[in-house]
C-alpha positions in Angstrom: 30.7 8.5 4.7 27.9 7.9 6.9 27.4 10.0 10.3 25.7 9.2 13.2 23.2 11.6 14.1 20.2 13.1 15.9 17.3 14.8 14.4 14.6 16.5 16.9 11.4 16.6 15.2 8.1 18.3 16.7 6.9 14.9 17.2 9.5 12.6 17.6 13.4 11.5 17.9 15.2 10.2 15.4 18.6 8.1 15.9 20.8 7.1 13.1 23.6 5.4 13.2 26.5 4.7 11.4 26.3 1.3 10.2 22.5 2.6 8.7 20.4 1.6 11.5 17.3 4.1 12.4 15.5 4.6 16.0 12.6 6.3 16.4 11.4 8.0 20.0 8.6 10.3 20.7 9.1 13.6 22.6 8.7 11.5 25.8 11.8 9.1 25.4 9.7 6.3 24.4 10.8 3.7 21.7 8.6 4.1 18.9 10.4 2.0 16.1 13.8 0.7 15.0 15.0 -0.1 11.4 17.7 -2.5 12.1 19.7 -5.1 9.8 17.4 -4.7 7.0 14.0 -5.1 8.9 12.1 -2.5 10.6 10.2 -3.1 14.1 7.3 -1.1 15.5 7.1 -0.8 19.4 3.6 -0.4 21.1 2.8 1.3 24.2 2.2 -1.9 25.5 5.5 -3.2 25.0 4.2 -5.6 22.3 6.5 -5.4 18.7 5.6 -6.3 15.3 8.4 -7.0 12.8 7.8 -6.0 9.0 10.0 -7.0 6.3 10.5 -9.1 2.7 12.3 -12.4 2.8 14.1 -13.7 0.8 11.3 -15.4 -1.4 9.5 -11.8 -1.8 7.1 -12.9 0.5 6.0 -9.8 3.3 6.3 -10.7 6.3 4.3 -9.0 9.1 4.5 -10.8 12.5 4.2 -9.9 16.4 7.6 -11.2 18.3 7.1 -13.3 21.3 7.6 -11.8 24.6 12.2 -12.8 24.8 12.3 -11.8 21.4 10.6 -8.7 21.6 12.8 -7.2 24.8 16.0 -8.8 22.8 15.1 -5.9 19.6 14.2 -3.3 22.5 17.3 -3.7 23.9 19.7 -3.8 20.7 17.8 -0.3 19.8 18.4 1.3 23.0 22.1 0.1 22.5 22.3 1.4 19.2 20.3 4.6 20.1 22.2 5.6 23.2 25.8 4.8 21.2 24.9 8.0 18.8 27.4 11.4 20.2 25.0 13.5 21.9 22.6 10.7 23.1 23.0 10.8 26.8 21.9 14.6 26.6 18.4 13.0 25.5 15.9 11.6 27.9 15.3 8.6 27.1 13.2 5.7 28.5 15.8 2.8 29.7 13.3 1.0 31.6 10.3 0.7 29.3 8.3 -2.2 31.4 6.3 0.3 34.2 5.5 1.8 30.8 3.6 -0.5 29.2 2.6 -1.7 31.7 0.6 1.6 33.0 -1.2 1.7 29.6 -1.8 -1.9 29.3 -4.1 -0.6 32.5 -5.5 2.1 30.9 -5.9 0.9 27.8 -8.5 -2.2 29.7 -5.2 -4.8 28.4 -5.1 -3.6 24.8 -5.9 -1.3 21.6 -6.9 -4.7 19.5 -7.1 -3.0 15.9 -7.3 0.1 14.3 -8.0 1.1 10.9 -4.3 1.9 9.1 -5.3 5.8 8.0 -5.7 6.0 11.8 -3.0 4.1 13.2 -1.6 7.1 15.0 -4.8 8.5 16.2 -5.2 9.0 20.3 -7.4 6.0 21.0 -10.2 6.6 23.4 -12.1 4.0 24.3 -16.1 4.9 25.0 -16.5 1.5 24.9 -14.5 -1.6 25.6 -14.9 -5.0 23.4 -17.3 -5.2 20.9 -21.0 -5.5 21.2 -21.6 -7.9 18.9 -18.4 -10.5 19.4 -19.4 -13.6 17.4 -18.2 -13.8 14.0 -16.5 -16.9 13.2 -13.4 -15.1 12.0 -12.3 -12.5 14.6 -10.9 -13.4 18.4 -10.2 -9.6 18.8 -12.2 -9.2 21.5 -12.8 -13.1 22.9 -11.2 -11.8 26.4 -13.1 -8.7 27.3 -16.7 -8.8 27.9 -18.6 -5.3 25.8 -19.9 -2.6 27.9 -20.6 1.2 27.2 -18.3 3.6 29.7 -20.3 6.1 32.0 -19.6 9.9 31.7 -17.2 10.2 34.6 -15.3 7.1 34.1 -14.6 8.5 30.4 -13.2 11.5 31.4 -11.3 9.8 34.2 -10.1 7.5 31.2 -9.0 10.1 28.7 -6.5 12.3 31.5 -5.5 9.0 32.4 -4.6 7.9 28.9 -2.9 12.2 28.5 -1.0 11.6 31.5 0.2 8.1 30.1 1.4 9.4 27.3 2.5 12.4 28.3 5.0 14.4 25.9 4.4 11.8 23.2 0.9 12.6 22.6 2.7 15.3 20.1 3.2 11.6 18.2 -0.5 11.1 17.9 -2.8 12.6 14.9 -6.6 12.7 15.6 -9.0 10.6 18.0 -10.1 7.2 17.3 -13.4 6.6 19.5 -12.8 3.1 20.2 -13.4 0.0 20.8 -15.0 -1.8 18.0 -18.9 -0.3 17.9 -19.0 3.6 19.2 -22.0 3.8 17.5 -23.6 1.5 19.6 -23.6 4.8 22.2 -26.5 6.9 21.8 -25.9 10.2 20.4 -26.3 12.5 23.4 -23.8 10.6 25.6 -21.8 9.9 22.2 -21.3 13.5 21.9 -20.4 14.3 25.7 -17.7 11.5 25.0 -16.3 14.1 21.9 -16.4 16.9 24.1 -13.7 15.3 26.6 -12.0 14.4 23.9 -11.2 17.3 22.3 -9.8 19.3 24.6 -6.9 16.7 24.1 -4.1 18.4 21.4 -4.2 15.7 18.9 -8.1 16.1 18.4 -7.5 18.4 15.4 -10.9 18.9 13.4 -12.8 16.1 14.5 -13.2 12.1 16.2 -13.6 8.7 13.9 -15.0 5.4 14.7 -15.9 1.6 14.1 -19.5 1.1 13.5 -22.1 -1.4 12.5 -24.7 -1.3 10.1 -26.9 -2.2 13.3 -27.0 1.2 13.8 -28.5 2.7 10.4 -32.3 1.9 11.1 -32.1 2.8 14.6 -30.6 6.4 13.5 -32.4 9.4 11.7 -31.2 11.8 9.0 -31.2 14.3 12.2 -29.1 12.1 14.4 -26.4 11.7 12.3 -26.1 15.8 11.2 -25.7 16.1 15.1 -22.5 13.8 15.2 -21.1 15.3 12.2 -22.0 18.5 13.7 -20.4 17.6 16.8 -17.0 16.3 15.3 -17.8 12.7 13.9 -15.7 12.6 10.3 -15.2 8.8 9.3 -17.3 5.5 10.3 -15.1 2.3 9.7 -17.6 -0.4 9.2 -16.1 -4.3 9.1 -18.4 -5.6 6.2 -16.5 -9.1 4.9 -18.8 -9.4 1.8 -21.5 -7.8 -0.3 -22.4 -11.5 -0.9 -25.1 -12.4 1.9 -25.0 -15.9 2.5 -20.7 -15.4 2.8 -22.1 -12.9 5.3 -24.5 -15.5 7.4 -21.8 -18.4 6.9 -19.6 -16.0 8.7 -21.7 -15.4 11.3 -22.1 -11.5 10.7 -25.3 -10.0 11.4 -27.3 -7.8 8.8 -27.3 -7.5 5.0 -25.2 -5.6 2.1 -29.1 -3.7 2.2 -28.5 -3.0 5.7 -24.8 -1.6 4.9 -25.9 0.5 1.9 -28.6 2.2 4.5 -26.3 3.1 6.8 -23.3 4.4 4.0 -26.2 6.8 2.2 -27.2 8.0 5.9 -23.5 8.6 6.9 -22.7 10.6 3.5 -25.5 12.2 3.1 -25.2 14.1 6.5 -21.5 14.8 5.3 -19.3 11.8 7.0 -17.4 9.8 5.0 -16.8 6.0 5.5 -14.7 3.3 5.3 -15.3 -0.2 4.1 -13.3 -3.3 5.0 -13.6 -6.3 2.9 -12.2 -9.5 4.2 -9.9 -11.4 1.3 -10.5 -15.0 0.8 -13.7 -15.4 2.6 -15.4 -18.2 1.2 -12.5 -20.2 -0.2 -12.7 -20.9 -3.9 -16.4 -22.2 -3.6 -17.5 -18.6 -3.6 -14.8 -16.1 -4.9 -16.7 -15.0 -7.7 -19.8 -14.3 -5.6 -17.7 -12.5 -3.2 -16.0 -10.6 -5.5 -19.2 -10.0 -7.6 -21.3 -8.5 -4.9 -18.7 -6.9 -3.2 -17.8 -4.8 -5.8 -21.4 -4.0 -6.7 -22.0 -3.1 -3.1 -19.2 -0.3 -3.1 -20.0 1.0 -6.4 -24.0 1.7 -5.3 -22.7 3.3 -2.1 -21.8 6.0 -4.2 -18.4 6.3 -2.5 -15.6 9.0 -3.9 -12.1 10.2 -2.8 -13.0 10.9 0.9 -14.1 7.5 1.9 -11.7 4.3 2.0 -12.1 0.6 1.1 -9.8 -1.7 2.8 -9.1 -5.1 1.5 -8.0 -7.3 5.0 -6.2 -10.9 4.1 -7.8 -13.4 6.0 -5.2 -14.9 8.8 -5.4 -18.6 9.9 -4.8 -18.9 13.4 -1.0 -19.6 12.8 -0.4 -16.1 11.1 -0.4 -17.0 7.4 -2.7 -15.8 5.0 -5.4 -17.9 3.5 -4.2 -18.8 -0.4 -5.8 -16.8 -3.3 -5.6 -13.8 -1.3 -3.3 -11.8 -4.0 -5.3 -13.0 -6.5 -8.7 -11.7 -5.2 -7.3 -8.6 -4.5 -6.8 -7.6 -8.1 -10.2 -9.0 -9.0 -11.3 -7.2 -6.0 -10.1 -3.6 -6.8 -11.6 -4.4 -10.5 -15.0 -4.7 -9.4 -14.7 -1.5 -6.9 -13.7 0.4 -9.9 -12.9 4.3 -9.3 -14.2 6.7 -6.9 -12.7 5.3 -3.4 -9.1 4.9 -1.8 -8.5 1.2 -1.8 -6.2 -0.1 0.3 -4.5 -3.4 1.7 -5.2 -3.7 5.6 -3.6 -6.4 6.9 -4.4 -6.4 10.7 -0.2 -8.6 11.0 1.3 -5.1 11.0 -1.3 -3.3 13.4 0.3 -2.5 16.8 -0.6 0.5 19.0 
């Protein structure tokens, strides 16, 4: 027989009901996911939700829910949460819209993507868009115009995003530097930024990043020892393709030379990296180039078990994947060979 029930966690609430369903709250009252009817939905501060689940075909599905649709699942799981014995003794959020709407203010509108080892990270933005903004392939940043955040207004900006969060920052694992190019911040201020920051609970043993391969000739060995030094531990770095004229066709500044520059500087002074691959770049014309140089790139990083290579689907602008993209994978991961984590990232289930 099944009981309805409520387990307190450090970090979090957890409903469950009777009839199976799961809700998930942090410490603050805030819906953070539901499982419900056989499909489970993630909630972001923002009030935007992502649905994840296998139809019927065996297909994943991974898609945001337009704005009715989302409040309609908000509201079922507050139903469902509120009907467990013992709920009403919990303080939970009823009205979640001044919410999301306070961090879709500090947050500059949006976290637009974050690395899936990192999803729960604290996201701090020292920047907001990204400095570069014109592959062909990414509309992440299309609304917000890049610039670098002064000392003052990042510190104003990380109590601001403590307060917003409040008792559900115990949810949160780690600092994410955001937006898309940290490293586009010279050291010195980079590394006032990381001071802020970790006075913050979830900054544990260190901060990560997105980066560009912009910024290896423009660093020295000394440089980067400073960050790691000063709490830098992982560079995510968006590279597409090993295969350089993929790279120019998509519009993406420097060379696989370029990226294996920046990946020997990075491990050498002891921070590990992550590289993201995009899956079915090129179409069918050049797969095997992709996947050729790709794979040869990775393997002459010298990457091992702390770094990460993420293989991202490519998305049309509808939400589906591009075709061939299961396919590549496997041929992808065969060329990467041992020595890194590879993983799947497909930026349908990302939602802060």
């Amino acid at each position: 027989m099944t009981t309805a029930r409520i387990l307190v966690r450090p970090d979090s609430q957890v409903f469950s009901t009777t009839g199976g369903e799961v809700i998930t709250f942090d410490r603050a009252g805030r819906l953070y996911s539901a499982f419900m009817d056989g499909r489970f939905y993630r909630r972001g501060v923002d009030g935007r939700v992502v649905a994840k689940y296998t139809d019927d075909a065996g297909v994943r599905i991974r898609h945001r829910l337009g704005t009715t649709r989302a409040r309609r699942i908000v509201e079922r799981a507050l139903e469902l949460a509120q009907a467990v014995p013992g709920a009403a003794e919990r303080d939970l959020m009823r009205d979640l819209e001044p919410d999301a709407a306070r961090f879709r203010e500090v947050y500059a509108g949006s976290v637009p993507i974050l690395p899936p080892d990192v999803y729960r990270s604290l996201v701090l933005q020292a920047t907001i868009g990204c400095a570069y903004n014109a592959c062909r392939f990414c509309r992440l940043y299309a609304d917000r115009p890049f610039r670098v955040r002064g000392a003052d207004e990042f510190a104003r900006h990380a109590r601001d995003v403590a307060a917003a969060f409040g008792a559900g920052l115990s949810m949160r694992r780690g600092i994410f530097l955001g937006d898309a190019d940290a490293l586009f911040v010279e050291p010195p201020r980079l590394e006032r930024f990381w001071a802020v920051a970790r006075e913050l609970p979830p900054a544990g043993e260190g901060f990560t990043c997105f980066g560009h391969p912009r910024a290896g000739p423009t660093r020295d060995a000394s440089e980067w020892a400073a960050l790691r030094a000063a709490g830098l531990r992982r560079v995510y770095l968006g590279i597409e393709t090993g295969h350089d004229p993929l790279r120019r066709r998509l519009n993406k500044p420097g060379t696989g030379a370029d990226t294996l520059r920046l990946t020997r500087a990075l491990k050498a002074a002891g921070i590990s990296v992550g590289l993201i691959f995009l899956l079915g770049a090129g179409g069918d014309a050049l797969a095997e180039d992709h996947v050729r140089d790709s794979g040869s790139l990775v393997r002459a990083a010298g990457l091992d078990a702390d770094d990460f290579v993420y293989l991202s689907p490519l998305v049309r602008p509808d939400g589906r994947m591009v075709k061939g993209v299961a396919h590549q994978e496997t041929a992808m991961r065969e060329a990467i060979g041992d020595g890194p984590r590879v993983a799947v990232y497909d930026i349908r289930a990302f939602i802060y």
